[in-house]
C-alpha positions as CSV (number, residue, x, y, z in Angstrom):
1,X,108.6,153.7,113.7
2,X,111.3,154.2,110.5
3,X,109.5,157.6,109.2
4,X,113.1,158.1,107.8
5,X,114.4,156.5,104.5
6,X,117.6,155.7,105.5
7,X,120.0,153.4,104.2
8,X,122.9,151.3,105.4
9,X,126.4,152.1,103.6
10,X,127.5,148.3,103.8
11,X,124.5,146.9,102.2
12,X,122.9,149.5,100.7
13,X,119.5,148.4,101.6
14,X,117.1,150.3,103.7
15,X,117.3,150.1,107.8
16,X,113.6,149.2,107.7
17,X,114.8,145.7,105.8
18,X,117.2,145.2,108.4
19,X,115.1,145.8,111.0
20,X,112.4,143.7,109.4
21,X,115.1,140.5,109.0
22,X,116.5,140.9,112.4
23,X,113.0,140.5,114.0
24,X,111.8,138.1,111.7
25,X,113.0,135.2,113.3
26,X,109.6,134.7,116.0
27,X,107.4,133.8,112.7
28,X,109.6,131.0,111.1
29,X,109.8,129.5,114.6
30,X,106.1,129.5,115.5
31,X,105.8,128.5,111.4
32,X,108.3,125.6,112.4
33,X,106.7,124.8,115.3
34,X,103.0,124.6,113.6
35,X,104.5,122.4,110.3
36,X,105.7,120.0,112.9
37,X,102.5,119.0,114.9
38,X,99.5,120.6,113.1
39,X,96.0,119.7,113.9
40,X,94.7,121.1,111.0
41,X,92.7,118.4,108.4
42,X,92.2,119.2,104.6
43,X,89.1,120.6,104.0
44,X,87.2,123.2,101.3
45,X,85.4,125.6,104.2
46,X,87.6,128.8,104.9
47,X,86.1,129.1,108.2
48,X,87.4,125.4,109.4
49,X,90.8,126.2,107.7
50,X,91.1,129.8,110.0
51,X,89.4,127.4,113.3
52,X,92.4,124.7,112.6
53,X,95.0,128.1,112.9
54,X,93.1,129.4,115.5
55,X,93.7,126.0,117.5
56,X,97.4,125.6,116.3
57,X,98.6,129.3,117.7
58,X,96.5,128.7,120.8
59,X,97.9,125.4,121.4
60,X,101.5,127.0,120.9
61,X,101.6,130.0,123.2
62,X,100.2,127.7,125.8
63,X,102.8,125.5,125.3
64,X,105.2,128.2,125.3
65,X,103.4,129.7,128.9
66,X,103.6,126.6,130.5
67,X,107.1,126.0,130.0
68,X,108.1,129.1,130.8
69,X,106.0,128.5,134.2
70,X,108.2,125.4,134.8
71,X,111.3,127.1,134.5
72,X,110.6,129.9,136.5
73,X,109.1,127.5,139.1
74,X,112.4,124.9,139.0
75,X,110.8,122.4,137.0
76,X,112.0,120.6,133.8
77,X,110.3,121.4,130.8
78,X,108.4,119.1,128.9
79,X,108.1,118.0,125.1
80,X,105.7,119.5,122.4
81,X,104.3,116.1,122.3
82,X,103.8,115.4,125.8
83,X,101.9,118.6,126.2
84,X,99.5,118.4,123.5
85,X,98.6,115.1,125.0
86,X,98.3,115.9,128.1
87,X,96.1,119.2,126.7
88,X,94.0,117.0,124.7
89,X,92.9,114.7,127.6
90,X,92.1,117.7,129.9
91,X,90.2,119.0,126.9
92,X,88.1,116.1,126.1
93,X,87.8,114.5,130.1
94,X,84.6,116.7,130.7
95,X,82.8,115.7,127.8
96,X,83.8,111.8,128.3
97,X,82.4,111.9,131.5
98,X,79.1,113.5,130.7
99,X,78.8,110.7,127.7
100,X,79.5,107.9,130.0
101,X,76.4,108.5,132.0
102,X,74.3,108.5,128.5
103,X,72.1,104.7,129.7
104,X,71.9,103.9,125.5
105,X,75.6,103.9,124.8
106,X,77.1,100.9,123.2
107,X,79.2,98.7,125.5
108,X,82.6,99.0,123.2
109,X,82.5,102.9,123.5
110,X,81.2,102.7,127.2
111,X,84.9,100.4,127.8
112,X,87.0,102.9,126.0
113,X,85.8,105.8,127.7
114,X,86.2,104.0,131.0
115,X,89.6,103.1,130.0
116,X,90.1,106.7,129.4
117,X,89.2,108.1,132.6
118,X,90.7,105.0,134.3
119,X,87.5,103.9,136.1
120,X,86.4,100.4,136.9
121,X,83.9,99.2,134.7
122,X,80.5,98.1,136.7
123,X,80.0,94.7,135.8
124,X,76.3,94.1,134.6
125,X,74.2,91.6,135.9
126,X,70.8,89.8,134.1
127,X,67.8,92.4,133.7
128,X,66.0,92.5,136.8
129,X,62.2,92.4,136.6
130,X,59.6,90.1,135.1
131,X,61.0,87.1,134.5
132,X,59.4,85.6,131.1
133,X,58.3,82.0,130.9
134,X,60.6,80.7,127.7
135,X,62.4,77.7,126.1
136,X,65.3,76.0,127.8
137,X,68.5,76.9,125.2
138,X,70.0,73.5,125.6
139,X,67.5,71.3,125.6
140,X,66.1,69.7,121.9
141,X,63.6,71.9,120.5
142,X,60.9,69.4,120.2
143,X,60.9,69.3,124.5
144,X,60.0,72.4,124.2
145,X,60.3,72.7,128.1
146,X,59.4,75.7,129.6
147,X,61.7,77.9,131.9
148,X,62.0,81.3,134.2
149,X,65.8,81.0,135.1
150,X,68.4,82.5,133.1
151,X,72.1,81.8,133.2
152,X,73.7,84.4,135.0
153,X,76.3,85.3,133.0
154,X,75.2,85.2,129.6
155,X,71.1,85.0,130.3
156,X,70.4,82.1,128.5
157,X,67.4,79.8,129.3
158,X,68.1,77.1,131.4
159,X,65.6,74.4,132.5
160,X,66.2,72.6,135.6
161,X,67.4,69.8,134.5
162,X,70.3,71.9,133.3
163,X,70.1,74.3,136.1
164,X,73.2,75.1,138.2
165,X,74.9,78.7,139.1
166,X,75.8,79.5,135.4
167,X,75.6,77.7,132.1
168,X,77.8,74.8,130.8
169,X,79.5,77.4,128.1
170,X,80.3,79.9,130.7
171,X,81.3,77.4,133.5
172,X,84.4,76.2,130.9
């Protein structure tokens, strides 16, 4: 493009520089834009350190797309912010609802991820099946009465002398 080694008589400097500054602008915007929300995280492998760049200048000219799609459609435009939330919850909603069907996933994580996806949590009731013979958890020890119901709340022994719908702990 400048095969000629021209130079400009106010600043003496060659039209290539000019042409260079004048342009230049795009990077230190998209630089600005990255130093401000970054997903990158310190580490010592090149290749995570290019995948972290690779994210951040993906996750910019979508940004830059989709609110250029707004305006041409009417819309307001939204924040930075707001769209990299909104990205990382369309991102991660397919894997959170293939993990919620996982049977040995621990309750807490089970909660959040329903919390997530704003579904209703399936209350679960006392494991169905054999019912084993055990001891009554109130009465003394040394009764040593034998039991097949359960509280159905927290599925606690209960003899029948103790027996009613739930337990006395969970009833208060």
């Amino acid at each position: 493009m400048h095969t000629d080694r021209s130079i400009n008589v106010t600043t003496h400097k060659p039209d290539i520089i000019h042409f260079y500054n004048e342009t230049k602008f795009g990077v230190d915007t998209f630089d600005q834009m990255s130093s401000n929300m970054n997903c990158g995280r310190k580490t010592r492998r090149w290749p995570m350190c290019v995948f972290y760049d690779m994210v951040n200048i993906a996750s910019i000219n979508s940004f830059i797309i989709y609110n250029s799609n707004r305006l041409r459609n009417g819309a307001k435009t939204v924040s930075r912010m707001t769209f990299a939330l909104n990205l990382k919850d369309e991102l991660v909603r397919p894997w959170l609802q293939l993990r919620i069907n996982t049977p040995t996933l621990h309750r807490p994580i089970h909660q959040d991820i329903c919390n997530i996806l704003n579904i209703d949590m399936l209350p679960e009731g006392p494991v169905q099946g054999e019912k084993k013979r055990t001891i009554c958890g109130f009465c003394p020890s040394r009764l040593r009465r034998m039991t097949t119901n359960y509280c159905s709340r927290c599925n606690r022994a209960i003899c029948g002398e103790h027996r009613a719908s739930c337990c006395l702990n969970c009833a208060i």
